[in-house]
C-alpha positions in Angstrom: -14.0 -44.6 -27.1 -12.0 -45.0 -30.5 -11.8 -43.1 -33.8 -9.9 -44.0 -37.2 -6.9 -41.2 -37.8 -5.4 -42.3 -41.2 -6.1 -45.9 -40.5 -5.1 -46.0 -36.9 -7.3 -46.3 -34.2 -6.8 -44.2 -30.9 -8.2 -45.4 -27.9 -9.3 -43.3 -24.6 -8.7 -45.5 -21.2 -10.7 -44.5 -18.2 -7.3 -43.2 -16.5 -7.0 -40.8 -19.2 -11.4 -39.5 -18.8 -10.3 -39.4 -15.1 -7.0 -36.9 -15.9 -8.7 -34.9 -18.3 -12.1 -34.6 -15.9 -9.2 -33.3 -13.3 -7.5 -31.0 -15.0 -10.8 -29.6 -15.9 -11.8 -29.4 -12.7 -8.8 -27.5 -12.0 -9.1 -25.4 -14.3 -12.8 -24.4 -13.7 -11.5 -23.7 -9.6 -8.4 -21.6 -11.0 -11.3 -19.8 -13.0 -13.3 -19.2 -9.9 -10.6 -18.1 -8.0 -9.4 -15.4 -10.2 -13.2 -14.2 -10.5 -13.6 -14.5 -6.5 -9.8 -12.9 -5.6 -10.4 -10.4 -8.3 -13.6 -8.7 -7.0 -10.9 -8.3 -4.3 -7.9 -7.3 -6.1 -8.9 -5.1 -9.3 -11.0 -2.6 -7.1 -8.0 -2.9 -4.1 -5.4 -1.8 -6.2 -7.4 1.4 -7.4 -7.8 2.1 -3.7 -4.1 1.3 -2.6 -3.1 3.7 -5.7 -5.7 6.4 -4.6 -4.6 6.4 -1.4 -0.9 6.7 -2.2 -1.3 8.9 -4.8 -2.0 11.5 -2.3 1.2 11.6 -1.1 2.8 11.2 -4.4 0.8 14.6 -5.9 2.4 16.2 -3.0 6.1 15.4 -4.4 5.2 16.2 -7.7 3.8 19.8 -7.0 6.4 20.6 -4.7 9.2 19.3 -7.0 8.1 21.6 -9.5 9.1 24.4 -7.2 13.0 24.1 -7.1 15.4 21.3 -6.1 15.9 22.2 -2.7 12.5 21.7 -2.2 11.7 18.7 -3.6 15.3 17.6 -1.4 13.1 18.6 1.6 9.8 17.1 1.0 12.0 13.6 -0.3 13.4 13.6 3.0 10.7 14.3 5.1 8.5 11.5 3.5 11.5 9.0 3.6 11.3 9.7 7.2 7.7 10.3 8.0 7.3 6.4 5.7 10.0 4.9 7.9 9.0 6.1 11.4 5.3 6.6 10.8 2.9 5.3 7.8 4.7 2.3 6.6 4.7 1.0 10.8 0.7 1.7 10.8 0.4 -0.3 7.8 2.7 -3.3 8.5 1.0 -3.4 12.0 -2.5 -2.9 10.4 -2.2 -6.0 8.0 -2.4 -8.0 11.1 -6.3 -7.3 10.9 -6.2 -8.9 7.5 -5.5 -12.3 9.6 -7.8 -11.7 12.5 -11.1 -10.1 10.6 -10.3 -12.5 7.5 -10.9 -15.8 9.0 -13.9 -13.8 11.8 -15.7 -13.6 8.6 -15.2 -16.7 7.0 -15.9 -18.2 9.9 -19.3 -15.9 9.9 -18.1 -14.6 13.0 -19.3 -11.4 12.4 -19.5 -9.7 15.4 -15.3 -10.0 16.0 -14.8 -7.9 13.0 -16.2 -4.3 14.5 -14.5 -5.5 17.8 -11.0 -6.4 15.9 -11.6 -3.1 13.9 -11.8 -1.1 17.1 -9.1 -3.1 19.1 -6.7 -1.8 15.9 -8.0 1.8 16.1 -6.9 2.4 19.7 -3.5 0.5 18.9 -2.3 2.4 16.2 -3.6 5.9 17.9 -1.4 4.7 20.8 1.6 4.1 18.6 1.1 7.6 16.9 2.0 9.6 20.0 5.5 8.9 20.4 6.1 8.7 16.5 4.9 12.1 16.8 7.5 13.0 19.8 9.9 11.8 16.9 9.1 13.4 14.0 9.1 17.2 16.1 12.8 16.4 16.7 13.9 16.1 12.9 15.8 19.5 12.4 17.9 18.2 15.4 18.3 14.3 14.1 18.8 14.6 11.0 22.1 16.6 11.2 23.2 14.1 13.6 23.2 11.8 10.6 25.3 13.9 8.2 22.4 15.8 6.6 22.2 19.7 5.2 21.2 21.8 7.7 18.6 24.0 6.0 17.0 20.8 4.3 16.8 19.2 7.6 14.7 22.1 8.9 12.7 21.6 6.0 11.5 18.6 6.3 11.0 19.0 10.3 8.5 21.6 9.1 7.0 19.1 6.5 6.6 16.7 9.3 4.9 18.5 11.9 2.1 19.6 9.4 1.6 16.1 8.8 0.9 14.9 12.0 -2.6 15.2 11.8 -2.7 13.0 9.0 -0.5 10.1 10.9 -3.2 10.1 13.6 -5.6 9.8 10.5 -3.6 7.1 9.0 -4.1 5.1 12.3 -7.9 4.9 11.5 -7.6 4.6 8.1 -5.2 1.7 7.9 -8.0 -0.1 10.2 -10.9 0.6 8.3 -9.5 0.0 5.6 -8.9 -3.9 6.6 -12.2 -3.9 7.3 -13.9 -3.2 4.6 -11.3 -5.2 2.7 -11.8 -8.4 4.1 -15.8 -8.2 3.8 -14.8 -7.7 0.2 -16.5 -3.9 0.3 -14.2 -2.3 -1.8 -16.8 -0.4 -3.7 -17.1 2.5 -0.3 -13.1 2.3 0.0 -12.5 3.2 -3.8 -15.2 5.9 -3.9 -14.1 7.6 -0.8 -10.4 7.1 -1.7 -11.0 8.3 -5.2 -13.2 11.7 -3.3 -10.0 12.5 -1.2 -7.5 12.8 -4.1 -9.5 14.7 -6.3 -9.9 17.3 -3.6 -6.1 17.2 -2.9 -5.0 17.5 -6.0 -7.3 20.7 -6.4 -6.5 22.1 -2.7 -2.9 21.4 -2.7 -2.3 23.7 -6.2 -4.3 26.4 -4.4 -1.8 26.2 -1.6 1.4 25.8 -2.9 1.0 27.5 -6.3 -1.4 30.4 -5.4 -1.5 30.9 -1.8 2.6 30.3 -1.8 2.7 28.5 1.0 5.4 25.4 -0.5 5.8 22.8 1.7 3.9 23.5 4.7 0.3 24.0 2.0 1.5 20.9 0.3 1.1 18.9 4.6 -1.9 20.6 5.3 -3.6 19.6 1.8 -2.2 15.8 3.1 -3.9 16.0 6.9 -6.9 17.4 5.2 -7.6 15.1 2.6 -6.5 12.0 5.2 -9.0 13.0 7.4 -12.1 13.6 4.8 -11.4 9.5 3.3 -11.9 8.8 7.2 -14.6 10.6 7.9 -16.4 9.8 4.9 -15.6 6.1 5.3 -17.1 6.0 9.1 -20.0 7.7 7.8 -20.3 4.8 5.2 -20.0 1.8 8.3 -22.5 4.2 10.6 -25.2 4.3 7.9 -24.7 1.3 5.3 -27.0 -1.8 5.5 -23.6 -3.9 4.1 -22.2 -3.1 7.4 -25.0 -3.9 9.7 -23.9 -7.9 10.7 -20.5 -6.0 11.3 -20.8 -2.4 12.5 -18.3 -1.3 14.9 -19.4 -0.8 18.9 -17.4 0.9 20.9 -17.0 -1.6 23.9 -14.3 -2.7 26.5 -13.6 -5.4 24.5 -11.9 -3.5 22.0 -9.1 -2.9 24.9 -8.9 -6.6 26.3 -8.1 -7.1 22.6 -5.0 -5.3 22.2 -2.3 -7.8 23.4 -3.9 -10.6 20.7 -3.9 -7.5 18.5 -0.2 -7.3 18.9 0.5 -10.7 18.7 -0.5 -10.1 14.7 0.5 -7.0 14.2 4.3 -7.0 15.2 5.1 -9.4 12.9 2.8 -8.4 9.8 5.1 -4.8 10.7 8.5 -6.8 10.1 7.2 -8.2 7.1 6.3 -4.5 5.4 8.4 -2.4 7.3 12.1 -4.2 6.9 12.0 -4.0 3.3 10.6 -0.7 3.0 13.1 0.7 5.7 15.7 -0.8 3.3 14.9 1.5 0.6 14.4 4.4 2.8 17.6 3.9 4.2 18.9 4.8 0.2 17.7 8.2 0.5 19.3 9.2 3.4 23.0 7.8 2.5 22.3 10.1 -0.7 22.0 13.2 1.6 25.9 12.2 2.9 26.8 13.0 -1.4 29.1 15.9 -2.5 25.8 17.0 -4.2 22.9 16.2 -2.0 20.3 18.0 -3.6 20.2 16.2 -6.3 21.1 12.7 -6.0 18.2 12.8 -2.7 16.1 14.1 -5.4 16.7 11.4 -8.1 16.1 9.0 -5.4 13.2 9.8 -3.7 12.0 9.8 -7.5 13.0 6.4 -8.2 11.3 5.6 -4.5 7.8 7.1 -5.1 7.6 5.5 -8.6 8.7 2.0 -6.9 6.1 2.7 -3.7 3.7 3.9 -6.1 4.3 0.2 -8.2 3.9 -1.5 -4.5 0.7 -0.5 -3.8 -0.6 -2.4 -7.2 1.2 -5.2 -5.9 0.1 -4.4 -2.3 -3.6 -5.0 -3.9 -2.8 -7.8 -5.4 -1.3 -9.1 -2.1 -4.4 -7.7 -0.3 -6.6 -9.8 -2.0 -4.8 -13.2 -1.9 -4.3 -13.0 1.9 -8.5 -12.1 2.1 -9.0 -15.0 0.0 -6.4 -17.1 2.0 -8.2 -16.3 5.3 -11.4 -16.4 4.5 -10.8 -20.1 2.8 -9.2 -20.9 5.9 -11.8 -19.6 8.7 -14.2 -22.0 6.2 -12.3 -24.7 7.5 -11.1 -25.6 3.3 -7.4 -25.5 3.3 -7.2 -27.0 0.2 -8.8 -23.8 -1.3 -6.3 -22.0 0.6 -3.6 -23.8 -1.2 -5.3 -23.2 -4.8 -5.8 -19.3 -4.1 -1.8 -19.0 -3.1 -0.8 -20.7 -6.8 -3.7 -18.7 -8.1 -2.3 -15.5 -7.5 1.0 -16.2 -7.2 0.9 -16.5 -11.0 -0.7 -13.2 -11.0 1.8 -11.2 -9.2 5.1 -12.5 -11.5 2.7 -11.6 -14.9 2.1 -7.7 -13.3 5.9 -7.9 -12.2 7.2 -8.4 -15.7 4.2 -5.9 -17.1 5.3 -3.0 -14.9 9.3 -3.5 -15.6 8.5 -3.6 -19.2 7.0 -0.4 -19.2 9.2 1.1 -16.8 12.2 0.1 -18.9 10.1 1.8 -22.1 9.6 4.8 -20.2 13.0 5.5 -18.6 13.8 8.5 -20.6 10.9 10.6 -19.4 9.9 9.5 -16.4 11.4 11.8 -14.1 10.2 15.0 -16.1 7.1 14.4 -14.7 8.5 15.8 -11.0 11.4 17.9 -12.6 12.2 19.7 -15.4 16.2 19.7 -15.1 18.2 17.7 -17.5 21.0 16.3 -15.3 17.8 14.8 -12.9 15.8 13.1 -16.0 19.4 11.7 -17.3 20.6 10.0 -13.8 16.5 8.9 -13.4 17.0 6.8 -16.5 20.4 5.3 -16.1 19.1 4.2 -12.8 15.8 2.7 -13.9 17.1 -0.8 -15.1 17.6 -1.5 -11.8 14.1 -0.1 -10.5 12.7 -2.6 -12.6 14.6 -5.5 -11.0 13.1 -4.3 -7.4 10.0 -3.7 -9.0 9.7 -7.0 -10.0 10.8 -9.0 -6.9 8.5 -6.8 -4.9 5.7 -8.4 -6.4 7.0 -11.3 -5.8 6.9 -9.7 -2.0 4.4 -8.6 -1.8 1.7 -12.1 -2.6 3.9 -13.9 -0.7 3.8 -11.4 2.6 -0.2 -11.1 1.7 
């Protein structure tokens, strides 16, 4: 084909159709990806928000008490997160692997068997986490920490025990759902629980005084009513019919394959989130404890809170990964890792932008002393730098 262009003539070979056909092409399947992966990821990272914003209310509303509190409760959660939640949900991604590619496959059947196999593994792993956490107020002094803060956040612990054994199931179903792309019944329920912390754990730490151990029990509550209401979602749903989960022999047979998954997918999550951890208790070692654990558990749970949008994002490339690959299409598999990989650098620089915006009044919104807000903001630039390669992390682990 040829058209005149002040009286030249440009001319359109059939190498150059055949390059612009493909880069529509690819442009069209980029399209469909981010529609397909974003079903996934939008609705995921409402949940993974939800779900950690339970834990994050709990700060906040203890903060507000005094700064020995909010010392406690930072240290209790660093803990509780190192030892406990962050090892049921590195172990539970391996699901994402095994249930992902069941159900591409159209295996349907292996995902309530999976499901179940990673329900009596992480219940098993709870008991001697639990051992752990009841032997704080003796460990933690062994590690150079205040006395009376240690006690604290042994007491914090114990209340939450409940909810690890809650977490176990959780983390499971939660892979469950997630890789049949049911996300609606994990946002809703989610989005039920922390509305009825945030209401129950004011009544119990502001007008039934009962600080930090109100503040736990609000936690094991609320961990336990997303469960319930979520099995009661699988029981009864016609979406979950194909895939229901049967409580068989199977489900223990599974548990070494299980493993096999799940140490690994741990290492991935947990060694980086151990790392920052680790920052909280080297500030208890400070002439002034109190408040530089304070300022970083703050920076902490505003960087967590930033993971699990990343951790969405992440949740719904590896889905998309999986489930390309149980089809037996790698190259799809290929295109959704660019895909989202784009994805995660764009929220990256978003979030860091905004934090860097914000940094003068971000930490008023767990504490109300100067000295806190000030060190909260001169630390933030390099928040953002962590926030940014954790998104990064976070696809690529996914």
């Amino acid at each position: 084909m040829t058209g005149d262009m002040d009286g030249s003539r440009t001319t359109i070979t059939p190498t150059m159709t055949i390059s612009l056909m493909g880069n529509d092409q690819k442009t069209r399947r980029w399209i469909e990806e981010l529609q397909k992966g974003g079903r996934i990821a939008a609705p995921m990272v409402a949940v993974a928000v939800a779900q950690y914003m339970v834990q994050v209310v709990s700060v906040i509303m203890v903060g507000h008490l005094a700064q020995l509190s909010l010392a406690s409760i930072a240290i209790a959660t660093s803990l509780t997160n190192v030892t406990g939640f962050s090892l049921l949900s590195g172990m539970a991604g391996g699901l994402e692997t095994l249930c992902g590619q069941a159900y591409g496959a159209e295996q349907y059947h292996k995902l309530g068997i999976y499901t179940y196999t990673a329900i009596i593994s992480l219940s098993l792993v709870c008991v001697p986490i639990s051992l752990l956490w009841s032997f704080f107020h003796k460990i933690l002094p062994l590690l150079g920490q205040d006395p009376i803060i240690s006690l604290q956040a042994r007491t914090y612990s114990l209340w939450l025990i409940p909810a690890l054994f809650a977490s176990a199931i959780l983390k499971a179903l939660s892979r469950y759902f997630q890789t049949q792309s049911l996300i609606f019944p994990l946002l809703l329920c989610s989005s039920l629980a922390l509305c009825f912390h945030v209401v129950m754990c004011w009544s119990l730490v502001f007008k039934l005084e009962l600080g930090l151990v109100g503040s736990a029990i609000s936690f094991s509550v609320c961990a336990w009513l997303n469960v319930i209401l979520l099995v009661l979602y699988m029981k009864y749903s016609s979406a979950c019919e194909k895939t229901r989960i049967s409580f068989t022999k199977q489900g223990f047979i599974g548990i070494p394959e299980f493993f096999k998954f799940a140490v690994p997918s741990a290492a991935m999550v947990c060694l980086k989130w151990w790392a920052c951890e680790l920052f909280v208790l080297l500030a208890g070692l400070f002439p002034n404890p109190k408040l530089e654990t304070s300022v970083l558990s703050i920076c902490l749970t505003i960087s967590t809170l930033h993971f699990t949008i990343a951790y969405g994002i992440g949740a719904a490339a590896s889905t998309r990964v999986a489930n390309e690959v149980g089809a037996g299409n790698t190259e799809g598999a290929k295109g959704a890792v660019g895909v989202w990989m784009i994805v995660g650098v764009t929220e990256g620089c978003v979030v860091s932008a905004t934090l860097l915006g914000l940094r003068h009044i971000l930490g008023y919104a767990f504490n109300s002393d100067h000295d806190l807000v000030h060190y909260v903001a001169s630390i933030t630039p390099l928040l953002c730098l962590s926030v940014f390669f954790d998104s990064l992390q976070a696809v690529l682990s996914g």
